[in-house]
Structure formats: structure tokens, C-alpha cells
C-alpha positions in Angstrom: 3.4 -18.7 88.0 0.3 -17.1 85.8 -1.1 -20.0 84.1 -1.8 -17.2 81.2 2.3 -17.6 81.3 2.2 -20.7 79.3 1.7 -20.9 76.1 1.8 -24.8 75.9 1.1 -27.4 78.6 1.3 -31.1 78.8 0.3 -33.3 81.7 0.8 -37.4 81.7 1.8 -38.2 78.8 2.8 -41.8 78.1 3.6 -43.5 74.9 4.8 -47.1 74.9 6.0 -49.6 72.0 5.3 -52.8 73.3 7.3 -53.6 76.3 9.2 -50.4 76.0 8.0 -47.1 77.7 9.3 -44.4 75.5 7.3 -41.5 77.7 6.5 -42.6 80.8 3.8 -39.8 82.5 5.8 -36.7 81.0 5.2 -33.1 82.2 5.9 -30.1 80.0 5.6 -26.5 80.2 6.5 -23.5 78.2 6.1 -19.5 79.2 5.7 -17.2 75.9 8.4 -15.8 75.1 11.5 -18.0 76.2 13.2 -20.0 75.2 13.1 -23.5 77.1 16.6 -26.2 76.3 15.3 -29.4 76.3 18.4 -31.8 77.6 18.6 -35.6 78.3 20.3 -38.5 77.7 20.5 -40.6 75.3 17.3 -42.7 75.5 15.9 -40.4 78.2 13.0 -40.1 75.8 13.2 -36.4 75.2 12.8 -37.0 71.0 10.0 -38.5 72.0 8.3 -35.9 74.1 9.2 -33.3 71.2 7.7 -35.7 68.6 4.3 -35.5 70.5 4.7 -31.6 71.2 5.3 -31.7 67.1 2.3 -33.5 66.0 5.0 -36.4 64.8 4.1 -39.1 67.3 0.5 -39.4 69.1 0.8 -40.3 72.8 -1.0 -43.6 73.8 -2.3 -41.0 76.9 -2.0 -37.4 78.8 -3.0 -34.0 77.5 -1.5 -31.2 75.4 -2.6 -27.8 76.0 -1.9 -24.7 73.6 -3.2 -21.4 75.4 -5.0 -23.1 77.9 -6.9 -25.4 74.7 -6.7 -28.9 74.9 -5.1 -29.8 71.6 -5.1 -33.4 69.7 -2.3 -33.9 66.9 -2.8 -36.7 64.5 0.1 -35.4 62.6 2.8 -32.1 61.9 0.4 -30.9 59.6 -1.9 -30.3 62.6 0.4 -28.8 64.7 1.6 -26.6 61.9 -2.0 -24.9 62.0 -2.1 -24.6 65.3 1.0 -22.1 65.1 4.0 -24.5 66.0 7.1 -24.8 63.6 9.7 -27.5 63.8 13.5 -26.8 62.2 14.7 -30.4 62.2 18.0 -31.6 62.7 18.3 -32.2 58.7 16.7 -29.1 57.8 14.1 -30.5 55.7 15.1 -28.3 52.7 15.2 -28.7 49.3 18.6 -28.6 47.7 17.9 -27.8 44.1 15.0 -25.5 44.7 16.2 -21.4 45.6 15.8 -19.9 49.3 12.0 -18.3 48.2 10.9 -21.8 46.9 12.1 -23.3 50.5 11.0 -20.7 52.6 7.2 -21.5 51.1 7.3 -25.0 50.5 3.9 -26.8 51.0 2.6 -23.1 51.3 3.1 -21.8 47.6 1.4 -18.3 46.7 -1.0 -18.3 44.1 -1.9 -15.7 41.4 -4.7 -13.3 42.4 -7.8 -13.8 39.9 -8.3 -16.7 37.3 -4.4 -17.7 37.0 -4.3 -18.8 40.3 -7.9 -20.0 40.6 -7.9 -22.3 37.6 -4.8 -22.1 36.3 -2.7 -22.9 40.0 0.4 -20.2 38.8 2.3 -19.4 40.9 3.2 -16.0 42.5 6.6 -16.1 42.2 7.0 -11.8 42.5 5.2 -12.0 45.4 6.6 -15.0 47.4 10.3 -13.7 46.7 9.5 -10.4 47.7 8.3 -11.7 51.0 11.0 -13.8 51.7 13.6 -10.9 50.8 11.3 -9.2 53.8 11.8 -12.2 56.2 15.3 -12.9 55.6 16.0 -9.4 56.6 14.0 -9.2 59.3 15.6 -12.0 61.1 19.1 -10.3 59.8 20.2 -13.0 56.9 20.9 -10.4 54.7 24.0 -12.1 53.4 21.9 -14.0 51.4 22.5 -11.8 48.2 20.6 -13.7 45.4 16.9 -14.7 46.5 16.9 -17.1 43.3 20.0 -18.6 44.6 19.2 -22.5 44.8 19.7 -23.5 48.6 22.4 -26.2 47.4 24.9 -23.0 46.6 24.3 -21.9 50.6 27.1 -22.6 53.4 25.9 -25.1 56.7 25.0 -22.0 58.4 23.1 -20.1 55.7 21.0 -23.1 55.3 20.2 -23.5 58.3 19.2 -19.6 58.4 16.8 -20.3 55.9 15.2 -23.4 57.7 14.5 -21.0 60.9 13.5 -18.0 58.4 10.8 -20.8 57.2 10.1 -21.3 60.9 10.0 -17.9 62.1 7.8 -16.9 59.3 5.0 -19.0 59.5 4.6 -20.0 63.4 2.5 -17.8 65.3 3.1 -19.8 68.9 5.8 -22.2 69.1 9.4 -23.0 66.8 11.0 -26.1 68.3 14.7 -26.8 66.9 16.4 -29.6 66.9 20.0 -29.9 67.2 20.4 -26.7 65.3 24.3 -26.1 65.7 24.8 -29.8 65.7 26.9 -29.5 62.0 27.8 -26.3 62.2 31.5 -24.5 62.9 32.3 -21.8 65.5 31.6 -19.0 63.2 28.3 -20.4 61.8 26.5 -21.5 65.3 27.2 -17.8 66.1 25.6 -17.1 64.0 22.7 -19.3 64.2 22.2 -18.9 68.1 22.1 -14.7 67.8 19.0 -15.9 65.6 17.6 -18.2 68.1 17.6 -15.1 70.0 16.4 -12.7 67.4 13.2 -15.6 66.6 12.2 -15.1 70.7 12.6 -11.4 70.3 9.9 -11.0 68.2 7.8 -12.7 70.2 8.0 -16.1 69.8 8.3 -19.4 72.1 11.4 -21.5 71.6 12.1 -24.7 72.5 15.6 -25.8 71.9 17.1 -29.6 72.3 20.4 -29.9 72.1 23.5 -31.9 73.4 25.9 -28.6 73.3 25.8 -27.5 76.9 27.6 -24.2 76.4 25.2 -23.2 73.8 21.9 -24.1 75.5 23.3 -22.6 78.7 24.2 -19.2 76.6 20.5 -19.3 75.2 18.8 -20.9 77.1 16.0 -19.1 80.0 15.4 -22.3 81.1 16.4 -25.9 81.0 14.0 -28.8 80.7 16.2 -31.9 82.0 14.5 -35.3 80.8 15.3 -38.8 82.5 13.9 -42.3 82.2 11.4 -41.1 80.0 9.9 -38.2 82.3 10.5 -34.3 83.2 12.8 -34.8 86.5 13.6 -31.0 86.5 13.9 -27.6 85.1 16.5 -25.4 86.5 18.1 -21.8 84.9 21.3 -21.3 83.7 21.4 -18.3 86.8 21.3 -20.9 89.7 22.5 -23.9 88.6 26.3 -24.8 86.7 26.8 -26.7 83.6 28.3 -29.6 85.9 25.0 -29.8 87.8 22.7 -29.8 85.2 24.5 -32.8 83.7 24.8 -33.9 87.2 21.2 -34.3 87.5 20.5 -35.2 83.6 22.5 -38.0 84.7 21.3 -39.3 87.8 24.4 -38.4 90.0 22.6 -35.3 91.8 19.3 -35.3 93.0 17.9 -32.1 91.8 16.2 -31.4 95.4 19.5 -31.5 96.8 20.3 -28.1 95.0 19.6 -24.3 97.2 17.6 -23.4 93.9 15.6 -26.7 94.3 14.1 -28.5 90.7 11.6 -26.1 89.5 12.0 -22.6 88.7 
């Protein structure tokens, strides 16, 4: 594989709360373009390695790379200027606010000139008109009223505006986290076409999830994390549901498979 491929890299990394190892030498790697399940687990660590990738947790050691760069992230504000977006599992919206205040939150528009300048006024024309743009760009155009407060919105249409939020700002990376994990059969439809849609347009994706039918419909490739480390990545093409939990579990050895642990 191209190492120009990846568009983030992480060798060794370790993190450890006292006597517990939480990341224990973890390898990571993720091609533009795709989008890479991350499965595990419970306790396998994997919240963990995506809390480092994030910017949420600092590793006590090892190295992240972001095209070929060595990066250091003290916290997700850091990561969010380096280009990588995180839809977490509660969404992280605002309920009473509408969708255009959400989609910009932390990231307000201001006025051109002295209103914004001195006076910090909002542009409120302009950050609705651009979220009208990004909402149907990513195909939520069943979102009627821009100015409609976020509380109003179904389980799946928030969750559509968390990932419009997402897609709109990240320029590298959008990691999601368990983003069907509330949602009924009609709304993770839904939600998974625009998983699909946000690595369309060019963007990495790196999904974790416990829904093994979704992250094997979606899915390019699959990270499997145990006991704290990367112990393989497989593709939905070569290996079966059953043997990806068979390994995730520690019942199959991954080399044992024709397709071997690494694609």
C-alpha cells in the first residue's frame, strides 16, 4: 500500500490509568476516502483509541500521523483544526437552539464591517443560508424550516444535522460513534445512505459501532480491536460476519483465515 494512501497513521500507542492498560501499543491506519468500522468488545479499548484519534484523551506514548505529519492533540479543539470531526453518540446538539444555530455552534458568523468587529452580531442571513446549502447537499432536505429548533426534529433528523455539522466543517477525517445506536429501521436508513454520501464527497470515515450488519453494509474495511490493541483488519468481501466476531472475540485466530489479518 501507497503510504500517500493514508490519510492518518498511528504507531504504539499506549495509555495506562494506573495499573490498567487502556491502550496497550495500538496501531491505526486509515486510506482517504473509506470508510474504516472500528469493532471490539466491550473493554477491548477501542473508545479509547478513538478518544486519542479525537484529540479527547492524550496517549501516555506512540505517534499520530495526519498526511504523513506527526500530530500532538492536547484536546478536540486541536483536532478540530487539524480537519477531523467527531458526531458523538449523544449528538452533542443543542435542543432549544434551530438546526443553523447547531450546525455552527462554537463557529458563529459574524457581521462583515464594524457590527461584527466591535459589535460581535451575528450573521444570521448568512449562516442559515449556508446551512440550507449543506443540508441539501448531503440530501436532508426534509428539514423544511431552517429556524426550526432541533428539539421539534425526529431521532434520525437529528442525527442528520449532527453529521451535516460534521461534514461541513472537516476537511480530513469524521469519526462517528454509534450513530444508528437509537435509531429505528427507517431512520438508520437513512442515516447509513449518509454515511455513504459524507465518504462520497471525499471524506475519511471512521465508524465504531456494535451493529454488525450495518458496519458490514458500510463498511470498506474493518478495524477489529482486542485487549487493548489492533489484532486485525479484514473486509466485509473476504471475511463473514461470524468471523469477524470470531476473531473480535478471541475464538479464531485471524491468521487462520485464506484472506489472512491485514488487507
Amino acid at each position: 500500500m501507497n503510504p500517500n494512501d493514508l490519510v492518518m497513521k498511528a504507531t504504539g500507542l499506549v495509555k495506562r490509568y494506573g495499573h490498567v492498560t487502556a491502550i496497550d501499543g495500538a496501531e491505526f491506519e486509515l486510506r482517504r476516502g473509506e470508510i474504516l468500522a472500528v469493532i471490539g468488545d466491550n473493554g477491548a479499548g477501542k473508545s479509547s483509541l478513538i478518544k486519542a484519534l479525537s484529540g479527547a484523551l492524550v496517549p501516555d506514548s506512540g505517534v499520530i500521523e495526519l498526511d504523513g505529519n506527526a500530530v500532538h492533540f492536547k484536546s478536540p479543539m486541536d483536532a478540530r483544526k487539524a480537519g477531523i470531526e467527531t458526531v458523538y453518540q449523544n449528538l452533542a446538539v443543542a435542543p432549544s437552539l434551530d438546526i443553523a444555530d447547531n450546525l455552527f455552534l462554537g463557529r458563529e458568523r459574524l457581521k462583515p464591517g464594524i457590527l461584527g468587529k466591535v459589535f460581535r452580531m451575528l450573521d444570521r442571513k448568512a449562516m442559515h443560508e449556508e446551512a440550507r446549502q449543506k443540508l441539501s447537499e448531503l440530501g436532508l432536505l426534509t428539514i423544511q424550516n431552517i429556524n426550526q429548533a432541533v428539539e421539534t426534529l425526529s431521532g434520525g433528523q437529528r442525527q442528520g444535522v449532527a453529521v451535516a455539522r460534521a461534514a461541513a466543517f472537516a476537511r480530513n477525517v469524521v469519526i462517528m460513534d454509534e450513530p444508528t445506536a437509537a435509531l429505528g429501521v427507517k431512520e438508520s436508513r437513512r442515516v447509513l445512505n449518509l454515511i455513504k454520501d459524507v465518504r462520497d464527497r471525499g471524506l475519511s470515515v471512521i465508524l465504531i459501532s456494535h451493529n454488525m450488519p450495518h458496519v458490514f453494509e458500510v463498511a470498506d474495511r474493518i478495524h477489529i480491536h482486542r485487549l487493548g490493541k489492533r489484532c486485525a483488519v479484514v473486509s466485509p468481501k473476504t471475511h463473514s460476519m461470524s468471523e469477524a466476531v470470531a476473531i473480535m472475540t478471541g475464538a479464531m485466530d485471524p491468521n487462520d483465515h485464506p484472506a489472512g489479518a491485514y488487507c
